[in-house]
C-alpha positions in Angstrom: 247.8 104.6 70.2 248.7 104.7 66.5 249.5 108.5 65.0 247.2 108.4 62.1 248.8 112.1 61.1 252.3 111.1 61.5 252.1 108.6 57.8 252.2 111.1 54.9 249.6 107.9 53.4 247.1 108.7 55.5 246.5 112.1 54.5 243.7 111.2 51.9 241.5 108.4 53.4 241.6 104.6 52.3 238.0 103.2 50.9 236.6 105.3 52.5 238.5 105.2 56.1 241.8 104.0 57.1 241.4 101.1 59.3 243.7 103.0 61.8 240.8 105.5 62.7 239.1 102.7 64.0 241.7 102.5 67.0 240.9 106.6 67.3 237.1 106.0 68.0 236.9 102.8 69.8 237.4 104.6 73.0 234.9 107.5 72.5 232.2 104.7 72.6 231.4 104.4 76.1 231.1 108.3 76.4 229.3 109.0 73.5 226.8 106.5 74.6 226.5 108.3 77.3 226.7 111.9 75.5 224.0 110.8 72.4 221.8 109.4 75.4 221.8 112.8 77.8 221.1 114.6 73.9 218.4 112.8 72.9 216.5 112.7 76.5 216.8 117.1 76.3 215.7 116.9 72.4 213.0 114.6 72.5 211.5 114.4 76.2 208.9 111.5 74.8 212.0 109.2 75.2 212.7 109.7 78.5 210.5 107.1 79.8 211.7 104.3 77.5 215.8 105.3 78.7 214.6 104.9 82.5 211.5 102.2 82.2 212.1 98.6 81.7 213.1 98.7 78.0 216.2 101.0 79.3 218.8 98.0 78.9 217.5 97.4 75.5 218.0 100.4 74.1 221.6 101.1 75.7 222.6 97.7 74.0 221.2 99.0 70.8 222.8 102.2 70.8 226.2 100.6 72.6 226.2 97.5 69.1 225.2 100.5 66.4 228.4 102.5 67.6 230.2 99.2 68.1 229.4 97.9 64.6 230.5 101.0 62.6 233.4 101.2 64.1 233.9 97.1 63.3 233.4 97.7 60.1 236.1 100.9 59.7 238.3 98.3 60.9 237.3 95.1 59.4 235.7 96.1 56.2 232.2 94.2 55.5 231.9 93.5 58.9 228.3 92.4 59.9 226.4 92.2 63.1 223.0 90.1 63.3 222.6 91.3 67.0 223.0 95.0 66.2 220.0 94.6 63.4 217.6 93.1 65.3 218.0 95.3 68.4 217.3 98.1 65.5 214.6 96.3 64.5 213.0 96.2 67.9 213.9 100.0 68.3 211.1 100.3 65.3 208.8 98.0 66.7 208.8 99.7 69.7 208.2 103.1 68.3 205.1 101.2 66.6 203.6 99.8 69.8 203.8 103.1 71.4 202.3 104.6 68.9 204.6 106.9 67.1 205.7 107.8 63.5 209.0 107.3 62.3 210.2 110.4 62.1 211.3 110.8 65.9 213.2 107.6 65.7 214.9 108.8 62.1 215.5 112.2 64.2 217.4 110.5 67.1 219.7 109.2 64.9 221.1 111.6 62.9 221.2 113.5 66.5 223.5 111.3 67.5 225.3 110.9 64.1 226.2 114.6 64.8 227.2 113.9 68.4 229.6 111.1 66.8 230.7 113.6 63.9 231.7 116.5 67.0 233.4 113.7 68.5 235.7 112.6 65.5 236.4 116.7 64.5 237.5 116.8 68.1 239.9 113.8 67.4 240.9 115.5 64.6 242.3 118.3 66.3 243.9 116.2 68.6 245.6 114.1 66.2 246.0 116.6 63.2 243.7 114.9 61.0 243.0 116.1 57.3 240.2 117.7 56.6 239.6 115.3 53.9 239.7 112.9 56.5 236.6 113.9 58.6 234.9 114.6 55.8 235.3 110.9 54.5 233.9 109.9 58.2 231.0 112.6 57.8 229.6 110.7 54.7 229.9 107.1 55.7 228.2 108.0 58.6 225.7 109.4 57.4 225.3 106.3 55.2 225.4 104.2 58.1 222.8 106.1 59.9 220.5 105.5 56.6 221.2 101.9 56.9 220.3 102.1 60.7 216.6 103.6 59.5 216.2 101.2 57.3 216.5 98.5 59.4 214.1 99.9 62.0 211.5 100.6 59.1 211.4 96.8 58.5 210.4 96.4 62.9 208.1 99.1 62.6 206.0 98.1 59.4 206.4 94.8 60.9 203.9 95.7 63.4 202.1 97.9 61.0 201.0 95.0 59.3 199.6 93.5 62.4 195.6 93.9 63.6 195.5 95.4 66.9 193.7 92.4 68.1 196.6 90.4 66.9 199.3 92.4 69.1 196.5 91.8 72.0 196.2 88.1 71.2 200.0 88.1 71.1 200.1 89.8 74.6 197.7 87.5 76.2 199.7 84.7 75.2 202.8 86.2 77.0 201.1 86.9 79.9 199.7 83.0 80.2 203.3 81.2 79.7 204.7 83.9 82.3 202.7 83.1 85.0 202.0 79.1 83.8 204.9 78.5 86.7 208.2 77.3 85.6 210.3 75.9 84.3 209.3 78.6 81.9 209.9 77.8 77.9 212.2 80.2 77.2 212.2 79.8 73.8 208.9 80.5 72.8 208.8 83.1 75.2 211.5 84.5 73.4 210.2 84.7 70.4 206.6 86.1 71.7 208.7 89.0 73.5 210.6 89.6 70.8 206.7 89.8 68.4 205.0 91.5 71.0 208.2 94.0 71.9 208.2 93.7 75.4 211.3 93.0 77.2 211.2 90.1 79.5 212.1 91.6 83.1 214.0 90.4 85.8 211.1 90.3 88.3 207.4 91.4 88.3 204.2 91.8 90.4 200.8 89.8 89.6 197.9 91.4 90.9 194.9 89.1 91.0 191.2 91.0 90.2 188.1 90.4 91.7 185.7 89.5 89.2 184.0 90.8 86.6 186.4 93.3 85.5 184.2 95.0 83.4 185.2 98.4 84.9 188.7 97.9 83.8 190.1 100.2 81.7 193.3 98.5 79.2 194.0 101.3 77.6 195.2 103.2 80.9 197.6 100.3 81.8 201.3 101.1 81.0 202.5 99.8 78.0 204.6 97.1 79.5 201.8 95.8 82.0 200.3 92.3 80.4 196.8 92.1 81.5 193.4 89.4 80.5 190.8 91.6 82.6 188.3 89.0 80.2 189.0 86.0 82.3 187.1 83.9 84.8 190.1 84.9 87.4 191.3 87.8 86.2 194.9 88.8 87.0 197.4 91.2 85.2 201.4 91.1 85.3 203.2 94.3 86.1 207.5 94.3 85.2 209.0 94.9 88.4 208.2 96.3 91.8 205.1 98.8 92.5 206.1 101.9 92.7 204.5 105.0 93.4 203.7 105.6 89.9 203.0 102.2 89.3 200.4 102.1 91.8 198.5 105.5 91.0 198.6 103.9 87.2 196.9 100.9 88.4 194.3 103.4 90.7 193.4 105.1 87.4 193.1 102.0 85.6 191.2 99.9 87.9 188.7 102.2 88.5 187.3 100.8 91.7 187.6 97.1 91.0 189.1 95.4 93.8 192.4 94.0 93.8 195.1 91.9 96.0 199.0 93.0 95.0 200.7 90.0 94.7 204.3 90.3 96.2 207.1 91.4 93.8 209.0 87.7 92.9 211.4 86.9 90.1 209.7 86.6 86.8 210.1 82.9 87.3 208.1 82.5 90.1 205.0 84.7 88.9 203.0 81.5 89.6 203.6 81.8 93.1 202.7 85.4 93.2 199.3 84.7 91.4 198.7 81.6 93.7 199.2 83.7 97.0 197.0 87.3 95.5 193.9 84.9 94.6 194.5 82.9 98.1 194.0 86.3 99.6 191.2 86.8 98.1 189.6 83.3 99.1 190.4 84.4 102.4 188.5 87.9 102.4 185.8 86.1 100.9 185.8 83.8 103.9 186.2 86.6 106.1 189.7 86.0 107.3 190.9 89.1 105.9 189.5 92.3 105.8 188.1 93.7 102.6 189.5 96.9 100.8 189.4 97.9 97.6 193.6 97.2 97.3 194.4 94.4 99.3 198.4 93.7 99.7 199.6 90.4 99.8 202.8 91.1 101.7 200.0 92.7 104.9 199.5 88.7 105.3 201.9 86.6 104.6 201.8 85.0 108.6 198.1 84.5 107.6 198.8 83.0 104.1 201.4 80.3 105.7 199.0 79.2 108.6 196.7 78.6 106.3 198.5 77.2 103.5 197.9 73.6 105.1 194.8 73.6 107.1 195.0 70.1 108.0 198.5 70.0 109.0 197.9 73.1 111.1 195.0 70.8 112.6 197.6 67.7 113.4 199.6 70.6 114.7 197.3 71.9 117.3 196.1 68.2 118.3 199.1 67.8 119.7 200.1 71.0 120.9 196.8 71.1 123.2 196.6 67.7 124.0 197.2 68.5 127.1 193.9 69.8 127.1 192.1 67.1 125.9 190.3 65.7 128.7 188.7 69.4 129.7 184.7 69.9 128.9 184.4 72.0 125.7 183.9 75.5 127.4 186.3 75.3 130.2 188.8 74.1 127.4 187.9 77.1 125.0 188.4 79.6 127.9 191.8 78.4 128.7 192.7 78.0 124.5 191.6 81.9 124.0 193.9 82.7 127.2 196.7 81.1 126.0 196.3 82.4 122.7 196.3 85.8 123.8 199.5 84.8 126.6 201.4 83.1 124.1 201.3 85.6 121.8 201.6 89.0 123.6 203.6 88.0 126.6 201.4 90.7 128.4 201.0 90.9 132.4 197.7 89.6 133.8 196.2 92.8 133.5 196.5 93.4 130.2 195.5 90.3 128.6 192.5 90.2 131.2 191.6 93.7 129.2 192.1 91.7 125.8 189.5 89.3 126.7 186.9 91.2 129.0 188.2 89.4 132.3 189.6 90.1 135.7 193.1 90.0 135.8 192.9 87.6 139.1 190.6 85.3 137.0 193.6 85.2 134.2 196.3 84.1 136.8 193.5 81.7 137.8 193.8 80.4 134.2 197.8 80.7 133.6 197.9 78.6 136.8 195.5 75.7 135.2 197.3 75.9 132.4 200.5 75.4 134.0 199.2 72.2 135.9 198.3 70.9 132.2 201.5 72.0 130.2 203.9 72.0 132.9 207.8 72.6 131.3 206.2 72.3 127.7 205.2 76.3 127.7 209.0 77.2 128.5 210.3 74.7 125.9 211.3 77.3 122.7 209.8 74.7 120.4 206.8 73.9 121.6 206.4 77.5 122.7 206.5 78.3 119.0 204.7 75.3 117.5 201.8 76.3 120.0 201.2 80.1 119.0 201.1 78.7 115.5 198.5 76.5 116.1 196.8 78.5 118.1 197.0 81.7 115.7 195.4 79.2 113.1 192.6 78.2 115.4 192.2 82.2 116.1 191.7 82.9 112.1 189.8 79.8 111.4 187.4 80.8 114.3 187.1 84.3 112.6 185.2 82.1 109.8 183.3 80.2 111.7 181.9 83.4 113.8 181.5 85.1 110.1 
């Protein structure tokens, strides 16, 4: 550690630090990010959201490169960081899209310039710094935190200059080359994330509507959900998994039009979670699956693979009851529905007799037919399992065929 107050030449500071000091601060940074973020949270409570929600990373980077840069540029004079100015940029588009002024965002940082400046006078008790010293640090902070405004001016009237049915438009087009399947352009996603300030996140859940949406309401949706209520097949894209406030946001917003959660996926599969919500739906409109107003994909997922291939699942159960084959067709249903319900609950006679409205001595009557047909095939493992599949498929198709 050097000893900036040990060198008599140190005692006034050096245009306008001594590159030294630089050696001082660099390991305050990952405290004072810390500090400047617990600070900010108590003085403005409208950022609390944005340090835990999914732009959190975003703005610990920001804050981690703004401290990072200055103290670059104490040490390497002229110093300049591309990274760091755009995240500050984005910090000011941000503050547009939620709908703020400036003068929070300008009041954040000179809260954490004087977290910083407590920091250094704290060094400079340690180390006997001059006075002159601090005070040297005191003003080009201060000038750095004006250059760290102005940089987030240009995000915000960036996105001051935009319509609102451009930011919309912008959104839309997200939300379409998300869930398009991948491999997703990552590029021009990019780019639109970087327009539209929203933070591509590590996974997400697509929730597929029933339409019309015309009782949707966008303006309750959280910020970060993407959402085209307008189309034929309406779907919206929430960042991450649903959470309790998650889902009494999407309650509120919905307002009563039926839905099907798709299951939480990585943000490069969205395609399949939009492909398996509007299968669901398919199958409540054929009567497979109940209706509710909220309808969870992962409730179904045994149903949604049975019947991902119906005519596989048919080549299946050909020859998995072939056995079968040469019954007439109502003796041969009876002894498929028993089956069914043996293969499936391993229940005594008794009880699946209960299940289908029998005596339990006509049951045994059936498990013993069915013995004579399948013989060792019903204790093979395989074909024990590859039968309950088919048979579970016959069960749900036959639910559409009764509806």
């Amino acid at each position: 550690m050097p000893s900036i107050a040990q060198s008599p030449a140190l005692g006034e500071p050096l245009d306008p630090l001594p590159r030294e000091f630089a050696a001082l601060m660099r390991p305050e940074i990952p405290g004072l990010i810390k500090e400047i973020g617990i600070e900010i949270e108590r003085a403005y409570p409208v950022y609390a959201h944005l340090f835990n929600g999914p732009h959190s990373d975003a703005i610990r980077q920001g804050v981690e490169h703004a401290l990072s840069a200055f103290v670059d540029r104490v040490d390497h004079p002229g110093t300049k960081s591309a990274l760091r100015d755009e995240l500050l940029r984005q910090f000011g588009r941000v503050e547009a899209y939620e709908g703020r002024d400036l003068d929070t965002l300008q009041g954040a940082y000179r809260l954490g310039a004087r977290i910083a400046l407590r920091r250094a006078k704290s060094i400079g008790r340690t180390y006997n710094l001059s006075p002159t010293l601090i005070l040297a640090f005191a003003d080009a902070l201060f000038a750095y935190v004006d250059e760290l405004e102005a940089l987030s001016r240009e995000g915000y009237l960036t996105v001051q200059t935009r319509t609102v049915s451009d930011v919309a438009a912008l959104r839309r087009k997200l939300l379409h080359l998300v869930v398009a399947g991948p491999p997703l352009p990552r590029a021009t996603i990019a780019e639109l994330c970087r327009e539209a300030s929203w933070q591509l996140p590590d996974e997400c859940t697509v929730v597929a509507l029933r339409p019309p949406a015309g009782h949707v309401v966008p303006s309750r949706f959280d910020r970060d959900v993407l959402a085209d209520p307008g189309l034929p097949n309406p779907y919206l894209l929430v960042p991450g998994p649903l959470t309790g406030e998650r889902l009494a946001m999407l309650d509120d917003a919905l307002a009563g039009t039926p839905a099907v959660l798709g299951l939480t996926v990585p943000t490069a599969q969205a395609a399949h979670s939009l492909r398996w919500s509007r299968r669901v739906l398919q199958l409540i409109d054929d009567g497979i699956v109940a209706d509710a107003p909220v309808v969870r994909c992962e409730d179904h997922l045994t149903t949604l693979w049975l019947l991902s291939d119906p005519a596989l699942m048919d080549q299946l159960a050909r020859r998995e009851l072939a056995p079968l084959d040469g019954l007439s067709g109502t003796r041969r249903d009876r002894l498929v529905e028993t089956l069914r319900v043996h293969v499936s609950t391993r229940a005594p006679a008794e009880q699946v007799g209960e299940m289908l409205g029998v005596h339990a001595q006509t049951v045994r009557y059936r498990l013993r037919n069915l013995d004579n047909h399948f013989g060792d095939r019903l204790l093979d493992p395989d074909h024990r399992f590859a039968l309950e599949a088919a048979l579970r498929s016959l069960h749900l198709h036959g639910r559409k065929r009764a509806d």
